[in-house]
N, C-alpha and C positions, 0 to 999 in steps of 0.2 A: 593780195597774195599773188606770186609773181609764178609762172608755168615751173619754171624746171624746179627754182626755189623747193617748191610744196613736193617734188620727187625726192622721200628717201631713197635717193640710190645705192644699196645698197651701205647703210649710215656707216660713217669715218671713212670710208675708202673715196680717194682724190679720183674725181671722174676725166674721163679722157673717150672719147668717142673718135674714131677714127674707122672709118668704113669704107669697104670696095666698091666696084663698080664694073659690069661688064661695059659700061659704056665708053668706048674709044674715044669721046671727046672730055670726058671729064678730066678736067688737071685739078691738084691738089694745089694747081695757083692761084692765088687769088687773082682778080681783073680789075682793072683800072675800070671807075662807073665806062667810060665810053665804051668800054670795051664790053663791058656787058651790055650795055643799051644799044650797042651796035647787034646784038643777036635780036634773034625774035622773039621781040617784047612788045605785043600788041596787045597785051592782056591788059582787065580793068584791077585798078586800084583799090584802095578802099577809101571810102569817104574818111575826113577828117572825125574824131569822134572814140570812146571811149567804149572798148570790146571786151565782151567776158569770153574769156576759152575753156574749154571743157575737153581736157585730154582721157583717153581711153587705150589702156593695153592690149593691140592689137595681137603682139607673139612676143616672146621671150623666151629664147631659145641660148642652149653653152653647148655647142656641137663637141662631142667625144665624151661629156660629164655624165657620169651615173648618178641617181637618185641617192646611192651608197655613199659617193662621196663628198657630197654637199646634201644640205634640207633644202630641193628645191624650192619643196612645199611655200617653207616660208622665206625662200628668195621673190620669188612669183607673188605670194603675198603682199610682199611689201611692197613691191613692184606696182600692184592694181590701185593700193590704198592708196601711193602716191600719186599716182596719174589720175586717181579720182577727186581731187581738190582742184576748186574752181579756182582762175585765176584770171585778172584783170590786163590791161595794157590799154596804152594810147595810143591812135596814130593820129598826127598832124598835118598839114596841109603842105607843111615844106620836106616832108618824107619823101623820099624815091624809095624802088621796091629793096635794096639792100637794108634801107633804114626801118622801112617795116617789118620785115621780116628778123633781124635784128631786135627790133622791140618786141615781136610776138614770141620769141624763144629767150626774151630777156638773156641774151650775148650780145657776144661781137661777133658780128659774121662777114663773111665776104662771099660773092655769089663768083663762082667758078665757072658754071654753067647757067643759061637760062634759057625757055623755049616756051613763049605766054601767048596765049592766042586768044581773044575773048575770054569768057569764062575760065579757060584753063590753063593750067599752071604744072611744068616740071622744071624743077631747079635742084644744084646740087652750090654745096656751100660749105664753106670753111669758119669753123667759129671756136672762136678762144672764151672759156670763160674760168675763172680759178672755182665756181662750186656747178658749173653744168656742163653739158657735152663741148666736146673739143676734139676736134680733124673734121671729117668729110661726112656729111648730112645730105642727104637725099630727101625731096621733097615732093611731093606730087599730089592735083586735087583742084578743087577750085576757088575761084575766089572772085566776089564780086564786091557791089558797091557797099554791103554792108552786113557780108557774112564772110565765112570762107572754112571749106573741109579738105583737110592736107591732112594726108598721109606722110609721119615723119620717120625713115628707115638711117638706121646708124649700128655700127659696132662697139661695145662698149666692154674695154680690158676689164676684169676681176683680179686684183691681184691672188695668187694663190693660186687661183681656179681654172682661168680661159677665159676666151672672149664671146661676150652674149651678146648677139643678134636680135637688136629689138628693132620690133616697130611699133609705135604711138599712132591714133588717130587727133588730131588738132582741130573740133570744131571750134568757130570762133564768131559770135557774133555782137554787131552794131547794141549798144545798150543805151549811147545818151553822149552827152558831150564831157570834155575831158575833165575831170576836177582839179 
């Protein structure tokens, strides 16, 4: 089972994640790899090998929406259930960090920003996917040879409703080699 897959978000409604940023360097463009390998990217990878991740609803938030006009109760609900199923991914030894990261969020992403330094990691990222987020993803946390804890922050349209401000926790660790 695949990270975002096992998120009902909100069921039937087409997901679209599209989020701010007070950061003045973040572009909503994607970068060519050099161009992102040319920032500071000293961070560690993850070994080749086969990762269970365990996502966790950190907020979820509809800024201006009252309880009156939606059940948030059971938006939020579904919201945790989702994020509570474990999910799997691979990373390979011919991955750079676009392709990892892309595989841990099972998208297609493109890294916009990135700033990795040993252990630590903030990145912001562009990703298209037809059933899970899409636009501007903010990332931040750590990551080493065979674990990694990101914090994943995005905006996410409701039709009808407004736009909910969530953030996910992504731990993810090393379990075995790939099947």
């Amino acid at each position: 089972m695949r990270l975002f897959h096992s998120l009902p978000l909100l069921a039937g409604l087409a997901l679209a994640a599209c989020g701010g940023s007070s950061d003045e360097d973040l572009s909503d463009e994607a970068l060519a790899m050099d161009e992102v390998m040319g920032m500071q990217d000293n961070g560690i990878m993850p070994s080749p090998g086969q990762y269970t991740a365990d996502v966790q609803l950190v907020s979820f938030d509809i800024p201006g929406v009252s309880d009156s006009n939606i059940n948030m109760d059971m938006l939020l609900r579904e919201m945790e259930e989702g994020a509570a199923a474990q999910s799997t991914y691979c990373v390979t030894d011919r991955m750079d960090r676009e392709a990892w990261v892309s595989e841990m969020t099972d998208n297609t992403c493109s890294l916009s920003r990135i700033a990795a330094e040993g252990g630590s990691i903030d990145l912001a990222m562009t990703c298209a996917a037809e059933d899970g987020p899409q636009g501007s993803i903010n990332m931040t946390g750590t990551a080493g040879e065979t674990a990694a804890d990101m914090e994943m922050a995005f905006t996410q349209p409701i039709p009808g409703v407004g736009d909910a401000d969530i953030v996910m926790r992504v731990q993810s660790q090393r379990t075995g080699d790939c099947s």
